[in-house]
CHARMM-style PDB file with segment names, atoms N, HN, CA, C and O in Angstrom:
ATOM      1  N   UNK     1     129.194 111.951 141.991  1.00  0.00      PROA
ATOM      2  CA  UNK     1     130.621 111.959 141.770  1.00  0.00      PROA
ATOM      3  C   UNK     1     131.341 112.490 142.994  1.00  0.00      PROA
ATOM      4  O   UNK     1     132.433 112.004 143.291  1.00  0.00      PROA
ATOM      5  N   UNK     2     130.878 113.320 143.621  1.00  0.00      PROA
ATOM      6  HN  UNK     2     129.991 113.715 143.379  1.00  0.00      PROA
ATOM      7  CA  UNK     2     131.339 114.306 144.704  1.00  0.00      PROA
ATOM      8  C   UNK     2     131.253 112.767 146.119  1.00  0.00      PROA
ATOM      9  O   UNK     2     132.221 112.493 146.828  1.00  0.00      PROA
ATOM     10  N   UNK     3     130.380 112.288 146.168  1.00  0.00      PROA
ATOM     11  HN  UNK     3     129.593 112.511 145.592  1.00  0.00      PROA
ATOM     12  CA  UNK     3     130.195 111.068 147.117  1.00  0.00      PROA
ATOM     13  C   UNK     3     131.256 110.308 146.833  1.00  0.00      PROA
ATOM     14  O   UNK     3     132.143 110.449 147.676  1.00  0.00      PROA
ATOM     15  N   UNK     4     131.536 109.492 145.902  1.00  0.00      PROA
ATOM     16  HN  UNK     4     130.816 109.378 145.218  1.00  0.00      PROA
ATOM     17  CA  UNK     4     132.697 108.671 145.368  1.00  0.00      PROA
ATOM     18  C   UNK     4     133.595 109.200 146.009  1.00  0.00      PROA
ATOM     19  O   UNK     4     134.053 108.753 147.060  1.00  0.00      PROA
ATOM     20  N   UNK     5     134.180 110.889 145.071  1.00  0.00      PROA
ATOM     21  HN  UNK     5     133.808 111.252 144.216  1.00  0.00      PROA
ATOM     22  CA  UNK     5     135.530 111.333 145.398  1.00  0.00      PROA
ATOM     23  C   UNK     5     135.369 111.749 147.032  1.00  0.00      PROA
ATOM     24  O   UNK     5     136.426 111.569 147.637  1.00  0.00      PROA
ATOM     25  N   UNK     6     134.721 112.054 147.524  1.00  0.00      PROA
ATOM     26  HN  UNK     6     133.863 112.201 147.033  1.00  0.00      PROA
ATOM     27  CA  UNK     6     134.942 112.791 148.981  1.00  0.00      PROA
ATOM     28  C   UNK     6     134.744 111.191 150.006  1.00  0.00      PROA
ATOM     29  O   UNK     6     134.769 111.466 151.206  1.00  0.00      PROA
ATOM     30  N   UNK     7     134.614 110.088 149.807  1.00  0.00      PROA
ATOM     31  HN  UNK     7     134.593 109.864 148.832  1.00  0.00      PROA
ATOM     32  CA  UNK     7     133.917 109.160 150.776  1.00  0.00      PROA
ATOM     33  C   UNK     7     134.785 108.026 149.882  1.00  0.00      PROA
ATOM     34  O   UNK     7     135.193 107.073 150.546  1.00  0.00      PROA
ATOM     35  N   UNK     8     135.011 108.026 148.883  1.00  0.00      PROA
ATOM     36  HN  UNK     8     134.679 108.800 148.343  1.00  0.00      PROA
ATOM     37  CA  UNK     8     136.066 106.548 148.220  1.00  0.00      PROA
ATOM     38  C   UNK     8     134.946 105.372 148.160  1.00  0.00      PROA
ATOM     39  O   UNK     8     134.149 105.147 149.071  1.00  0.00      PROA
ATOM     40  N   UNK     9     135.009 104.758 147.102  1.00  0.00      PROA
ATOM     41  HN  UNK     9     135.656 104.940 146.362  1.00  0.00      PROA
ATOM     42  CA  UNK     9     133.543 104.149 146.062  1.00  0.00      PROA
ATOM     43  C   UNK     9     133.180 103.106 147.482  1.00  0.00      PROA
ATOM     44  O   UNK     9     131.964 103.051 147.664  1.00  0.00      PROA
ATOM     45  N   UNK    10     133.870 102.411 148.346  1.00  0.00      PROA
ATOM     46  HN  UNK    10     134.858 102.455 148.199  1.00  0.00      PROA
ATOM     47  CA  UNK    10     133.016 101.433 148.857  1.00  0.00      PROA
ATOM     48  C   UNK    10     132.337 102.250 150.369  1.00  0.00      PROA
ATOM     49  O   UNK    10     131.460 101.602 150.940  1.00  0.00      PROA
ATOM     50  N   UNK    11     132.635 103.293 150.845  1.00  0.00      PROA
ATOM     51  HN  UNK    11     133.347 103.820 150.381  1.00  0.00      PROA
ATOM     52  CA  UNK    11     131.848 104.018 151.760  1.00  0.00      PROA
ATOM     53  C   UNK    11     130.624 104.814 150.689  1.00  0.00      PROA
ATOM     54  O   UNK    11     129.473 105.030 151.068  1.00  0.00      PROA
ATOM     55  N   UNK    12     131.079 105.131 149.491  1.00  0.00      PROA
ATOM     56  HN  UNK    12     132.014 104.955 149.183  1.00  0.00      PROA
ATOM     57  CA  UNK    12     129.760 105.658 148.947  1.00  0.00      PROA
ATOM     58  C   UNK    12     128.647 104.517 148.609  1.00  0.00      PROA
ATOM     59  O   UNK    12     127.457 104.743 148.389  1.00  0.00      PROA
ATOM     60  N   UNK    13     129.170 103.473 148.613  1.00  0.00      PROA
ATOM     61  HN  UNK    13     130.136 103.289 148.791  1.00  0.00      PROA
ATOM     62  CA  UNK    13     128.316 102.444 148.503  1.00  0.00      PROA
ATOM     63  C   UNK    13     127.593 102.254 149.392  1.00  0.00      PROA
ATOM     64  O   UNK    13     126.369 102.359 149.309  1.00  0.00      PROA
ATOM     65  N   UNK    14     128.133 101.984 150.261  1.00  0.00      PROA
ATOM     66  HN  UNK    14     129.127 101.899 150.328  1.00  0.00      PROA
ATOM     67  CA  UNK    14     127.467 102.068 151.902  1.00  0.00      PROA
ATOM     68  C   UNK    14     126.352 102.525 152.246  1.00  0.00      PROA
ATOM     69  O   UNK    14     125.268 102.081 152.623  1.00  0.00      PROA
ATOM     70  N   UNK    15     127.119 104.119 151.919  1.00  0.00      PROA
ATOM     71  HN  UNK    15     128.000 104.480 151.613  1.00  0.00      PROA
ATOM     72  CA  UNK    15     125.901 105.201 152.447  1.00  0.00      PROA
ATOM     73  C   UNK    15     124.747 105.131 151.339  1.00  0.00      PROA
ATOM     74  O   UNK    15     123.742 105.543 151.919  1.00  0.00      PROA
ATOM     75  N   UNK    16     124.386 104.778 149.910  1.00  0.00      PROA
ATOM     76  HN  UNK    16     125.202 104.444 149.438  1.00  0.00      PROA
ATOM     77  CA  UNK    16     123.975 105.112 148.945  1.00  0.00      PROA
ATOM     78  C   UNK    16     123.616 104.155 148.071  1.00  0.00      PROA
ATOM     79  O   UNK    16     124.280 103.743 147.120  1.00  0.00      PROA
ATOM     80  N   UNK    17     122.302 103.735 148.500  1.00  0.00      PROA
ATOM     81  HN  UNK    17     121.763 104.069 149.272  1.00  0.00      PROA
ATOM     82  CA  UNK    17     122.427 102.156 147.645  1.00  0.00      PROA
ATOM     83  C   UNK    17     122.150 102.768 146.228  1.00  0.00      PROA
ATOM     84  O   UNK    17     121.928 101.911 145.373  1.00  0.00      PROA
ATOM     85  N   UNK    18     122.120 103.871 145.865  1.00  0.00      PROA
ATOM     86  HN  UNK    18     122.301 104.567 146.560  1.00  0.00      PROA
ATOM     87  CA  UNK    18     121.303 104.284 144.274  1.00  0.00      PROA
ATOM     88  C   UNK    18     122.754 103.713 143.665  1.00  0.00      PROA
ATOM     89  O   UNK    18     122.590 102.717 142.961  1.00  0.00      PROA
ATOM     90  N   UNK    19     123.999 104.108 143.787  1.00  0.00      PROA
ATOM     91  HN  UNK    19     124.132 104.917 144.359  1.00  0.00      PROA
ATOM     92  CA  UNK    19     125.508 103.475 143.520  1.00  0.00      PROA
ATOM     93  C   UNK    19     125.538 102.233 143.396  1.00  0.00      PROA
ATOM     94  O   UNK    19     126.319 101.883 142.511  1.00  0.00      PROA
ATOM     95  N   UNK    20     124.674 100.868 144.245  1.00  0.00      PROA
ATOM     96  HN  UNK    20     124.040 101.151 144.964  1.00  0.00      PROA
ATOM     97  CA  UNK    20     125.269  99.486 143.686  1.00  0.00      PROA
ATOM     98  C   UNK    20     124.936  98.912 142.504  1.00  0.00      PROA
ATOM     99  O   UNK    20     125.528  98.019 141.896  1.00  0.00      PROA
ATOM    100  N   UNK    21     123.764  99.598 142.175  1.00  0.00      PROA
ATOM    101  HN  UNK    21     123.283 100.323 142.669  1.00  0.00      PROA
ATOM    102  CA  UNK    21     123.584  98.982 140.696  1.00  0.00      PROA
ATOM    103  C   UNK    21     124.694  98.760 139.656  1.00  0.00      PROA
ATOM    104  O   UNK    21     124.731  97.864 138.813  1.00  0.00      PROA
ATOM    105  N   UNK    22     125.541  99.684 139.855  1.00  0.00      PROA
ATOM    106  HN  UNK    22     125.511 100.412 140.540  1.00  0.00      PROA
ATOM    107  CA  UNK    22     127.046 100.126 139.143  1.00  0.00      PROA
ATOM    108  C   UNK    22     128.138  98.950 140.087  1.00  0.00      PROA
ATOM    109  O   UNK    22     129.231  98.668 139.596  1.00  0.00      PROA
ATOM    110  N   UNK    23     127.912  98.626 140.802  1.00  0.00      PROA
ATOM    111  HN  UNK    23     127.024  98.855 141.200  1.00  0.00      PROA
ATOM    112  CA  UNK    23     129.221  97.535 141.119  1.00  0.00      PROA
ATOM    113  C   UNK    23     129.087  95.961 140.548  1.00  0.00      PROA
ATOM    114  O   UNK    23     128.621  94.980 141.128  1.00  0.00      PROA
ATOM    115  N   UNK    24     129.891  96.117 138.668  1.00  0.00      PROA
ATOM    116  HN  UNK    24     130.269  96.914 138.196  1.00  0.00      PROA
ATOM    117  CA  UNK    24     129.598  94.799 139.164  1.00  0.00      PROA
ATOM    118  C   UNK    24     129.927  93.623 139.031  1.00  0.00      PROA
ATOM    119  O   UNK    24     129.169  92.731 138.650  1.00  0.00      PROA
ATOM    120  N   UNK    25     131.451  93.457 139.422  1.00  0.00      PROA
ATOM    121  HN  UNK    25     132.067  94.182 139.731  1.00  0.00      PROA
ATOM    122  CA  UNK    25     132.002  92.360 140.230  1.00  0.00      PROA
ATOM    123  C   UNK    25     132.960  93.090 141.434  1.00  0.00      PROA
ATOM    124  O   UNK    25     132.926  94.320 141.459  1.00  0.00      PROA
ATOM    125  N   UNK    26     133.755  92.438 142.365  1.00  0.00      PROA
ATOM    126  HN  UNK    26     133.783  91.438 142.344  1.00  0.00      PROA
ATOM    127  CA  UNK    26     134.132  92.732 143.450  1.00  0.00      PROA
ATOM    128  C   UNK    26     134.897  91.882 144.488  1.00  0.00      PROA
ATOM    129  O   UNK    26     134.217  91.365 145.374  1.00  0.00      PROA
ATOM    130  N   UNK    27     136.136  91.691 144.485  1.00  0.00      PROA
ATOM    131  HN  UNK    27     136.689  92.110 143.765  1.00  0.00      PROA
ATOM    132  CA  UNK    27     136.412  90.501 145.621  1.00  0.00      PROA
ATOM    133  C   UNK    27     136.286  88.815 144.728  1.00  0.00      PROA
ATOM    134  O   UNK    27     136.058  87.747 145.297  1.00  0.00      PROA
ATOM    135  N   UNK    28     136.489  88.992 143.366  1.00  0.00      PROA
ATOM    136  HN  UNK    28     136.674  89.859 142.904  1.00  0.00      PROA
ATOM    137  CA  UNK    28     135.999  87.915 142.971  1.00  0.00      PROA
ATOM    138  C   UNK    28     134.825  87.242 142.865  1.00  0.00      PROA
ATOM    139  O   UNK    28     134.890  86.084 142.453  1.00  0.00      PROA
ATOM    140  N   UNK    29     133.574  87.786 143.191  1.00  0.00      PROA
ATOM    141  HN  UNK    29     133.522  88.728 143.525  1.00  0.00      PROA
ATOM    142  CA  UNK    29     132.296  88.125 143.409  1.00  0.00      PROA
ATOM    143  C   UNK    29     131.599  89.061 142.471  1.00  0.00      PROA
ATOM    144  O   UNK    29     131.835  90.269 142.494  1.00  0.00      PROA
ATOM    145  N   UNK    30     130.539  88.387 141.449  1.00  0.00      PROA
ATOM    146  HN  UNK    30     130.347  87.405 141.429  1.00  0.00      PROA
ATOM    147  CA  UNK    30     129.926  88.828 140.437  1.00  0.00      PROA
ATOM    148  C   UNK    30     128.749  89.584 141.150  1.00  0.00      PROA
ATOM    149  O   UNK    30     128.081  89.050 142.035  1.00  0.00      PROA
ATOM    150  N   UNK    31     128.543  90.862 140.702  1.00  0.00      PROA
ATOM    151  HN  UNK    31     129.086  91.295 139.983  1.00  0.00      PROA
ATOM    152  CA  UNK    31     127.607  91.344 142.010  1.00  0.00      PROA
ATOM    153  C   UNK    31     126.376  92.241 140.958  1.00  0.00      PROA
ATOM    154  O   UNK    31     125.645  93.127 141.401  1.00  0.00      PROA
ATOM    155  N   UNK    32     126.378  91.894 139.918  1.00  0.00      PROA
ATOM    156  HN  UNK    32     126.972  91.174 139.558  1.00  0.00      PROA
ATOM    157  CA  UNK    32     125.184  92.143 138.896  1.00  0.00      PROA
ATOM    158  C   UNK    32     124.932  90.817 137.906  1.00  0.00      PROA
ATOM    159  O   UNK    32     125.705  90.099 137.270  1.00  0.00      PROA
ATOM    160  N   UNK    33     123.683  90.833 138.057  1.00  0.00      PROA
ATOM    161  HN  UNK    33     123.056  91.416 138.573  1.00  0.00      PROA
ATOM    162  CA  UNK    33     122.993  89.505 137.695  1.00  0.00      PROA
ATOM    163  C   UNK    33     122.589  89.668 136.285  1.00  0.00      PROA
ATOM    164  O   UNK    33     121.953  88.729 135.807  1.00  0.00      PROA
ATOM    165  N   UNK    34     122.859  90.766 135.467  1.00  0.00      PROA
ATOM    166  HN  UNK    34     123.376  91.529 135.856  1.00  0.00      PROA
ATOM    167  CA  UNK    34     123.111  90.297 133.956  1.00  0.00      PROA
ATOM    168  C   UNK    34     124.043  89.880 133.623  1.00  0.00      PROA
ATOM    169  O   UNK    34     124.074  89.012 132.751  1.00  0.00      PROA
ATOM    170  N   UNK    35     125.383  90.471 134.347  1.00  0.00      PROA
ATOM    171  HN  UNK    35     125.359  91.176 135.056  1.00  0.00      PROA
ATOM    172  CA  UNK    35     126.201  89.794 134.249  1.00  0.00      PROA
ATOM    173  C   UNK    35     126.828  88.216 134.294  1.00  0.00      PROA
ATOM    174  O   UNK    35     127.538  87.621 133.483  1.00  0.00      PROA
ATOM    175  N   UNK    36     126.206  87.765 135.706  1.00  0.00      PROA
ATOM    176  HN  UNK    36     125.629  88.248 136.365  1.00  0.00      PROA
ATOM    177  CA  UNK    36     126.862  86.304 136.053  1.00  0.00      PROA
ATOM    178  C   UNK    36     125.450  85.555 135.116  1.00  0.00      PROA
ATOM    179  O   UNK    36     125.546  84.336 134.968  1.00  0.00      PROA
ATOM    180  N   UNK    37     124.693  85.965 134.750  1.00  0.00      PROA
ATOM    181  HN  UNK    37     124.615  86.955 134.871  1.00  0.00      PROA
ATOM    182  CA  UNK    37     123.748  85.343 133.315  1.00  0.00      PROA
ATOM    183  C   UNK    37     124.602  85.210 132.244  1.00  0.00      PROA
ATOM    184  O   UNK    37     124.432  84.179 131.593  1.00  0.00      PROA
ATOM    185  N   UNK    38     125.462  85.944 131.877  1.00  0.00      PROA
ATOM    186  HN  UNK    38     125.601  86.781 132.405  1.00  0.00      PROA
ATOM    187  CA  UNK    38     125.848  86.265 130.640  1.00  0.00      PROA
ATOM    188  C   UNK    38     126.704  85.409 130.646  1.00  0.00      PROA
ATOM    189  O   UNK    38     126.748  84.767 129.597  1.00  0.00      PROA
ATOM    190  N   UNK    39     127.850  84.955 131.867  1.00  0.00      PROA
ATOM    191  HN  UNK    39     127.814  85.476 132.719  1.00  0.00      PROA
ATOM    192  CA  UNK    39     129.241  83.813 131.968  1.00  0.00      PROA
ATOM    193  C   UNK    39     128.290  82.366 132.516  1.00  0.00      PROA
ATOM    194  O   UNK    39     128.758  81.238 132.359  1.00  0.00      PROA
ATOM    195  N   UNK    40     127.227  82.541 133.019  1.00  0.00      PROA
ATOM    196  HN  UNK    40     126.847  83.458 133.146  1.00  0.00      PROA
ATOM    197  CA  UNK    40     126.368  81.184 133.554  1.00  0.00      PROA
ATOM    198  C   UNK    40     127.489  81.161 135.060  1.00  0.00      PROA
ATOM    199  O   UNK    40     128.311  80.305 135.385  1.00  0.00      PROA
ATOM    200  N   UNK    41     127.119  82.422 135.727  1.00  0.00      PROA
ATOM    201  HN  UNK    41     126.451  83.118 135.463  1.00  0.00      PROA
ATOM    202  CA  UNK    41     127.549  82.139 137.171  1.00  0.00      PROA
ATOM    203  C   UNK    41     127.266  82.722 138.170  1.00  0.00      PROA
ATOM    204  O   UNK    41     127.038  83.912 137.952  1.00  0.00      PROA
ATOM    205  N   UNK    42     127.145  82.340 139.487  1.00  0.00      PROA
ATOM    206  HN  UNK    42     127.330  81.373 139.665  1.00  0.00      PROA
ATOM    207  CA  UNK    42     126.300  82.824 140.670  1.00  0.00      PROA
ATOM    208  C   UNK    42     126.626  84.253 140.959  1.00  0.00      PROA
ATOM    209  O   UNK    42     127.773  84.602 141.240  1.00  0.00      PROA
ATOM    210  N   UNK    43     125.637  85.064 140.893  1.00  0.00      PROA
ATOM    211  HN  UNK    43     124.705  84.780 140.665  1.00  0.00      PROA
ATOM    212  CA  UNK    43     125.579  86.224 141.376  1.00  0.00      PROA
ATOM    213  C   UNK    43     124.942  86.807 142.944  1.00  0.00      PROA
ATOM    214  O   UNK    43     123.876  86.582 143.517  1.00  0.00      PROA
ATOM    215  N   UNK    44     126.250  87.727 143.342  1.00  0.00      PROA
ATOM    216  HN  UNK    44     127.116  87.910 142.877  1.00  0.00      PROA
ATOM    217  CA  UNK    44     125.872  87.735 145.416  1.00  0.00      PROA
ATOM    218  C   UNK    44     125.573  88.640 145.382  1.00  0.00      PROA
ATOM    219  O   UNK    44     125.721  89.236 144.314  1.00  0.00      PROA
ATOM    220  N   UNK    45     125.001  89.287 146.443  1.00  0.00      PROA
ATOM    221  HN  UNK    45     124.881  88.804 147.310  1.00  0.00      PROA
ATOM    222  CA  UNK    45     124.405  90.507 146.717  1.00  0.00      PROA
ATOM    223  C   UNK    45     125.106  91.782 146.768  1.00  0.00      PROA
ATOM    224  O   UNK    45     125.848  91.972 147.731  1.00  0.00      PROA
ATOM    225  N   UNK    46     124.976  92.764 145.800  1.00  0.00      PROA
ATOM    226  HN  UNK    46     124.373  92.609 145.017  1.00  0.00      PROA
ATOM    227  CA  UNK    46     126.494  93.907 145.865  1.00  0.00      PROA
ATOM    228  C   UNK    46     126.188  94.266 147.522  1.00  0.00      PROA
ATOM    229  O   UNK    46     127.140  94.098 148.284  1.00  0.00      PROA
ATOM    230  N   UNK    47     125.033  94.701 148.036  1.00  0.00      PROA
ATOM    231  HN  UNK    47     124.260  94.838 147.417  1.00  0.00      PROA
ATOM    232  CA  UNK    47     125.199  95.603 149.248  1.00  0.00      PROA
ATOM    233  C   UNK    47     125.761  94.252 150.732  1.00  0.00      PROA
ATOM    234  O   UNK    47     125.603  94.514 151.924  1.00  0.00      PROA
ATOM    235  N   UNK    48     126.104  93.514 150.450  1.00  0.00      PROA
ATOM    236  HN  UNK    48     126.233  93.300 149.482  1.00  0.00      PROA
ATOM    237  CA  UNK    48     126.309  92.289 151.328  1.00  0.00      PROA
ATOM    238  C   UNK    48     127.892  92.286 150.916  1.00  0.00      PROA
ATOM    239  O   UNK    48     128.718  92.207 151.826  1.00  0.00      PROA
ATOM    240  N   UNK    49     128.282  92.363 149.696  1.00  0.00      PROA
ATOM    241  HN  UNK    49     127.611  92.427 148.957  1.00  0.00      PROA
ATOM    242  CA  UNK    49     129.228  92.035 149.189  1.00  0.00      PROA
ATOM    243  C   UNK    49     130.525  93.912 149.672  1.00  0.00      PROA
ATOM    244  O   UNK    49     131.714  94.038 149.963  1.00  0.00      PROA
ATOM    245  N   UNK    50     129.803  94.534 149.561  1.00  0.00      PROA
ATOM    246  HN  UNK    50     128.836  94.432 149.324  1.00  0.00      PROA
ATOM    247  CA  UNK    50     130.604  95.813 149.812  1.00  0.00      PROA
ATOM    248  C   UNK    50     130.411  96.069 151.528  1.00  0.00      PROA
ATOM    249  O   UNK    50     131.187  96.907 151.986  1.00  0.00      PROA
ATOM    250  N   UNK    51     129.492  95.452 152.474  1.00  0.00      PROA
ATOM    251  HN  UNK    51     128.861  94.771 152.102  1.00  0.00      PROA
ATOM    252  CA  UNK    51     129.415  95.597 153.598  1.00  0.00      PROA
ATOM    253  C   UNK    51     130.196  94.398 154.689  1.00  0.00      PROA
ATOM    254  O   UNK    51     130.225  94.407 155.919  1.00  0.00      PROA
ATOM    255  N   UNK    52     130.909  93.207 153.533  1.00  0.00      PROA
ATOM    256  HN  UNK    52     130.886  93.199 152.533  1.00  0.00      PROA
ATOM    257  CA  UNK    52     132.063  93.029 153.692  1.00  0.00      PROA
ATOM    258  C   UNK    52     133.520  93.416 153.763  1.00  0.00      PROA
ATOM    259  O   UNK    52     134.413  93.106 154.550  1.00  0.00      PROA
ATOM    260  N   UNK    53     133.496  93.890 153.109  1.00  0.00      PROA
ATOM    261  HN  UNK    53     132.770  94.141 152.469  1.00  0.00      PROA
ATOM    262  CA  UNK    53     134.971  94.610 153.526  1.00  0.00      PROA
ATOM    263  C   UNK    53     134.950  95.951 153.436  1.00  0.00      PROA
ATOM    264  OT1 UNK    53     135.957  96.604 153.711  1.00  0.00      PROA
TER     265      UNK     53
END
């Protein structure tokens, strides 16, 4: 929690991949794959997807 609040969720992402499991959509980008299972749609890579912008 202290990472989030002191660094703001997409630098804690960054630094901390144990955090992407928890991102998950982004940018219009489904970034957990139970998810885009669940609507039948392509799921991208969260740490690709947050090392975009």
């Amino acid at each position: 929690m202290l990472a989030l609040a002191d660094k703001g969720w997409q630098q804690a992402l960054r630094d901390d991949p144990h955090f992407l499991p928890g991102l998950n959509v982004h940018a219009g980008q489904v970034t957990y794959q139970a998810v885009a299972d669940a609507f039948g749609l392509e799921s991208s890579d969260p740490a690709r997807v947050v090392a975009a912008n």
